[in-house]
BAFI-3210 file (N, C-alpha, C; in Angstrom, 3 decimals, decimal comma, padded with zeros to 6 digits):
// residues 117
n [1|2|3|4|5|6|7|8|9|10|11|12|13|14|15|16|17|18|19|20|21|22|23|24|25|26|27|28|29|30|31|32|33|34|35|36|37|38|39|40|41|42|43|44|45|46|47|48|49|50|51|52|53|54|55|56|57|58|59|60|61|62|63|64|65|66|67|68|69|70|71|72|73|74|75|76|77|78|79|80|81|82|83|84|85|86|87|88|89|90|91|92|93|94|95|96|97|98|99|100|101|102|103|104|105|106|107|108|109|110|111|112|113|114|115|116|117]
n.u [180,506|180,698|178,215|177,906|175,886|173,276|171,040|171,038|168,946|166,482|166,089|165,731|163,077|161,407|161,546|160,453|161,694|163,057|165,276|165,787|164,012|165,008|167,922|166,946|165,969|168,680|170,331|168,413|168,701|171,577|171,953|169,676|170,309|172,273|172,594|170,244|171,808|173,710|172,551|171,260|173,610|174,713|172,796|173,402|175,555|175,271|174,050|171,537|168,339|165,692|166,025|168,145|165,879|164,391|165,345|167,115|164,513|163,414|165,171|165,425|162,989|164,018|165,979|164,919|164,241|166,215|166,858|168,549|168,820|169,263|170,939|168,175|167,663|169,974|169,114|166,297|167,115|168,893|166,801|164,706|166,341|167,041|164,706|164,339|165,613|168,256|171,593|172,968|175,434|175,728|174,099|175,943|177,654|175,823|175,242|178,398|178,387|176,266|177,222|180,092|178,534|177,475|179,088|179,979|177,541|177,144|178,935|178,374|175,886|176,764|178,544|176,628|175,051|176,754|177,295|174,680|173,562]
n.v [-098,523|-097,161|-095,078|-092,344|-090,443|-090,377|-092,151|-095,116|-096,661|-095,616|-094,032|-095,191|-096,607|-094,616|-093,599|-095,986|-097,969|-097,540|-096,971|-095,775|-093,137|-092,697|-091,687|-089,247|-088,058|-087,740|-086,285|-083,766|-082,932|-082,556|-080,631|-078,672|-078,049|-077,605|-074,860|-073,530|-074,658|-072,691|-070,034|-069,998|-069,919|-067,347|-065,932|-066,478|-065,447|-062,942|-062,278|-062,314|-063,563|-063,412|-064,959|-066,639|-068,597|-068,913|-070,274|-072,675|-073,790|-074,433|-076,561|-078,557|-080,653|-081,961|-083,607|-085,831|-087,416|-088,303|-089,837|-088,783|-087,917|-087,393|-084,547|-083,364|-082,540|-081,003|-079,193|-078,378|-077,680|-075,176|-073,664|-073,169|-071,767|-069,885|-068,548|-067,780|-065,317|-065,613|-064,711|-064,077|-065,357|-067,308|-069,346|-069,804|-072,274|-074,224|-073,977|-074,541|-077,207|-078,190|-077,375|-079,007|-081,484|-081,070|-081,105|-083,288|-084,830|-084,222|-085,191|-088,105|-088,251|-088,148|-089,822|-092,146|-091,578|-092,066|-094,832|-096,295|-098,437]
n.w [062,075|065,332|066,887|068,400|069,261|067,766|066,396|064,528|063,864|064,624|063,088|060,779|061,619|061,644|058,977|057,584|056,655|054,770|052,416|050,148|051,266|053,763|052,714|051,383|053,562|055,205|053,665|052,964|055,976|056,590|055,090|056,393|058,810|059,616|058,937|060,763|062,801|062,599|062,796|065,131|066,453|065,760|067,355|069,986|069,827|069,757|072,105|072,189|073,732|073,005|070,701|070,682|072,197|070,305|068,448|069,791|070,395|067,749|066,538|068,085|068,043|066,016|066,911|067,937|065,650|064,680|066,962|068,346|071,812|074,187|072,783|072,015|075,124|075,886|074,220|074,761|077,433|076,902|075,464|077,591|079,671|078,106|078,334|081,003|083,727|083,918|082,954|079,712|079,296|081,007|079,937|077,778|078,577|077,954|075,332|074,804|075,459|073,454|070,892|070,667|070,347|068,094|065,916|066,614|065,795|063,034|061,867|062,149|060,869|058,319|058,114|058,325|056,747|054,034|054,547|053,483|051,432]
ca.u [180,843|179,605|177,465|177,635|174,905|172,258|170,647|170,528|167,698|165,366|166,022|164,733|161,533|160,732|161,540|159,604|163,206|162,697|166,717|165,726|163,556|166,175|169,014|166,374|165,871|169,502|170,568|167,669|169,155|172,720|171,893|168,883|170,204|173,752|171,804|169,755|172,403|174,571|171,212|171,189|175,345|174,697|172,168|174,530|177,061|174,475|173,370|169,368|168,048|164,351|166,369|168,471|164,957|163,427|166,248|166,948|163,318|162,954|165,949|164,869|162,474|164,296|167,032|164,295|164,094|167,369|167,633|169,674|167,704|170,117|171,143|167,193|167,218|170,469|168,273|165,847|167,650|168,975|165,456|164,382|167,406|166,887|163,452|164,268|166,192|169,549|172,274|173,170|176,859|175,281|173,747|177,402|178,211|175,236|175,966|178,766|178,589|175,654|178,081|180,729|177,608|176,752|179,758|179,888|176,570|177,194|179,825|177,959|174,993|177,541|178,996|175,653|174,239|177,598|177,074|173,600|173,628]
ca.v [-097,423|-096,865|-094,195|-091,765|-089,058|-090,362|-094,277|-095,539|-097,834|-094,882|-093,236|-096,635|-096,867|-093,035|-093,980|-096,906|-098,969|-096,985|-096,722|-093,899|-092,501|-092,463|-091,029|-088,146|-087,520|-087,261|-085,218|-082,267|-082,953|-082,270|-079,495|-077,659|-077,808|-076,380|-073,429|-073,379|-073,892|-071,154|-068,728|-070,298|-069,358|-065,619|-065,580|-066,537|-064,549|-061,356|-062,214|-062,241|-064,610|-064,595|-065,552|-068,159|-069,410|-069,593|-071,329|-073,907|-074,676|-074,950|-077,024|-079,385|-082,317|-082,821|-084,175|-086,649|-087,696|-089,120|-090,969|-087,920|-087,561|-086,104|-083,055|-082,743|-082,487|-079,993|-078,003|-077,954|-076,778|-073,770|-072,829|-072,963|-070,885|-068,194|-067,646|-067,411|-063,954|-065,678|-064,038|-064,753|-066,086|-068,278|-070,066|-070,302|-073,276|-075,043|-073,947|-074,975|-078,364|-078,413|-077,231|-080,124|-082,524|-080,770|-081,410|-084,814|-085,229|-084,053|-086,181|-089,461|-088,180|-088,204|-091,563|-093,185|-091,859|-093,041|-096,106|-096,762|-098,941]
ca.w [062,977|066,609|067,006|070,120|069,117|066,235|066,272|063,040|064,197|064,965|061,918|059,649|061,818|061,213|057,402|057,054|056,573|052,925|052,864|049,963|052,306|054,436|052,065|051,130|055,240|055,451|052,582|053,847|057,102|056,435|053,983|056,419|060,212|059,868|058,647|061,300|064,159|062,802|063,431|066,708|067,113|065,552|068,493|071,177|069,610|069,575|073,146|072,129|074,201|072,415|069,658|071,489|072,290|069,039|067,350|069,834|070,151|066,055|066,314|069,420|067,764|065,340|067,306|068,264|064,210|064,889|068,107|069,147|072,834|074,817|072,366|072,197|076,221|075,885|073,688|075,855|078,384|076,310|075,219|079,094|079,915|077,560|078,403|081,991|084,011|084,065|082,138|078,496|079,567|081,919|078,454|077,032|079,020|077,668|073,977|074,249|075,156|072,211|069,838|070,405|070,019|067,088|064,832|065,964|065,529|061,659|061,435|062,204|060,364|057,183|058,065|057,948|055,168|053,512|054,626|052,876|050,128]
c.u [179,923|179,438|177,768|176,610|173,713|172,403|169,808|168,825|166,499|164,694|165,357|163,781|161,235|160,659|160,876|160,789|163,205|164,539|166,661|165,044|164,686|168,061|168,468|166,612|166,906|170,041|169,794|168,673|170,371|172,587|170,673|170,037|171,567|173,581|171,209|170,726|173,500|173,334|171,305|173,026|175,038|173,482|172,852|175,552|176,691|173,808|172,052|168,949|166,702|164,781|167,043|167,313|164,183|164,332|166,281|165,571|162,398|164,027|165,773|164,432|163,364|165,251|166,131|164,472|165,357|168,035|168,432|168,964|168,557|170,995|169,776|167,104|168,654|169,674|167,460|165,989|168,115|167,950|164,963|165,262|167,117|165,881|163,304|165,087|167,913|170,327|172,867|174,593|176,838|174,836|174,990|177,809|177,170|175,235|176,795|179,269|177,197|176,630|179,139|180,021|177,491|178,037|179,852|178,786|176,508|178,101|179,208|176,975|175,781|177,781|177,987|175,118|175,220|177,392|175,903|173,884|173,211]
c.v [-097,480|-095,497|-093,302|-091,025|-089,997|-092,114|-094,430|-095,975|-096,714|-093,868|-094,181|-096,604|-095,634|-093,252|-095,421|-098,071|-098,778|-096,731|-095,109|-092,785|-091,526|-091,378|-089,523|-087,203|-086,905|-086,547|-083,930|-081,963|-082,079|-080,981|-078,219|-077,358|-077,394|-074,728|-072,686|-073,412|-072,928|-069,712|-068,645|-069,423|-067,815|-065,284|-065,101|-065,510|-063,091|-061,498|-061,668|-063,432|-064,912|-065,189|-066,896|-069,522|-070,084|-070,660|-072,643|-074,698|-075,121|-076,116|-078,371|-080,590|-082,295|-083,872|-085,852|-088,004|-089,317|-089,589|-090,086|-087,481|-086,903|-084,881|-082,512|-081,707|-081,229|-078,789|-076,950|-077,286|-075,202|-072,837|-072,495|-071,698|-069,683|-067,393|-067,237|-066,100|-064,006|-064,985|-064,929|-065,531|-067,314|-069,407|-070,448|-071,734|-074,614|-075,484|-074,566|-076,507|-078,827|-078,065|-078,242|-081,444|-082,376|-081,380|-083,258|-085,507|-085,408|-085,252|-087,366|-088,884|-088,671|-089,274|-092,607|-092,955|-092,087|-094,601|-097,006|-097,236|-098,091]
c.w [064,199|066,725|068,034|070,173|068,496|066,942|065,256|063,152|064,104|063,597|060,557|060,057|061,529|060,035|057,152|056,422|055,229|052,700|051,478|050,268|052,796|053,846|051,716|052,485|055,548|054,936|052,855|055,093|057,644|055,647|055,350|057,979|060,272|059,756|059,850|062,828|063,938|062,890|064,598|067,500|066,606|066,748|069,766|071,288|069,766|070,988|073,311|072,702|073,592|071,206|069,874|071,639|071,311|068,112|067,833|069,940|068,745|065,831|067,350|068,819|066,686|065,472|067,830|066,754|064,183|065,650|068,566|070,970|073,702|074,403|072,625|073,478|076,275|074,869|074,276|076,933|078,064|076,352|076,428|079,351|079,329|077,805|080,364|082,041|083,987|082,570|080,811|079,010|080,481|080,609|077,957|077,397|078,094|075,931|073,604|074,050|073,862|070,800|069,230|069,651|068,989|065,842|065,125|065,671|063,505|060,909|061,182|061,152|058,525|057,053|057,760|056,536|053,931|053,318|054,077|051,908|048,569]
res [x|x|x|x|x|x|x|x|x|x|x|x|x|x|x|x|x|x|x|x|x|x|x|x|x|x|x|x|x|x|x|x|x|x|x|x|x|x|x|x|x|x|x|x|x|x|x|x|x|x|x|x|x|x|x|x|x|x|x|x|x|x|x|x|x|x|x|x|x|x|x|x|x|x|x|x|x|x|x|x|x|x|x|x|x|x|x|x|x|x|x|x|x|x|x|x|x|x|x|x|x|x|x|x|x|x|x|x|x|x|x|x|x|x|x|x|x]
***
């Protein structure tokens, strides 16, 4: 499979090319951060922006974990956003191109750790 979000590659050197490392990493993975961006969507959806802020910035490195660098840098941008004067609906746009990322991000995350021996 080709990738668009997640690089396998980055995710073996963080794991030590431990592939059950790696199956552990992704199994938390898949199991903690859906959790964590539906906090982030009951934020959005409750127009709290220090909450907006705290989620995507608990949610931010880890996108690093997995070669994901430009959801990180849409994160980023969220968390910036919320802590500035602009209006919560002004944030929506950025949500929601993190949101599209996000399922296909889940998706691939699934496909690979399928794909482990």
């Amino acid at each position: 499979m080709i990738y668009q979000i997640i690089k396998p590659e980055i995710i073996q050197s963080a794991m030590m090319n431990n592939v059950e490392m790696i199956k552990q990493f992704l199994e938390l993975y898949l199991l903690h951060t859906p959790l964590d961006f539906e906090k982030l969507t009951q934020a959005v959806s409750k127009k709290n922006k220090v909450d907006i802020a705290h989620y995507a910035h608990h949610i931010k490195p880890t996108m690093e974990y997995i070669g994901a660098s430009e959801m990180r840098i849409n994160f980023q941008e969220l968390e910036t956003l919320a802590k500035s004067d602009v209006l919560v609906e002004e944030l929506e746009d950025t949500f929601t191109t993190i949101g599209k990322q996000f399922d296909l991000l889940m998706t691939e995350l699934q496909s690979y750790l399928e794909s482990l021996p």
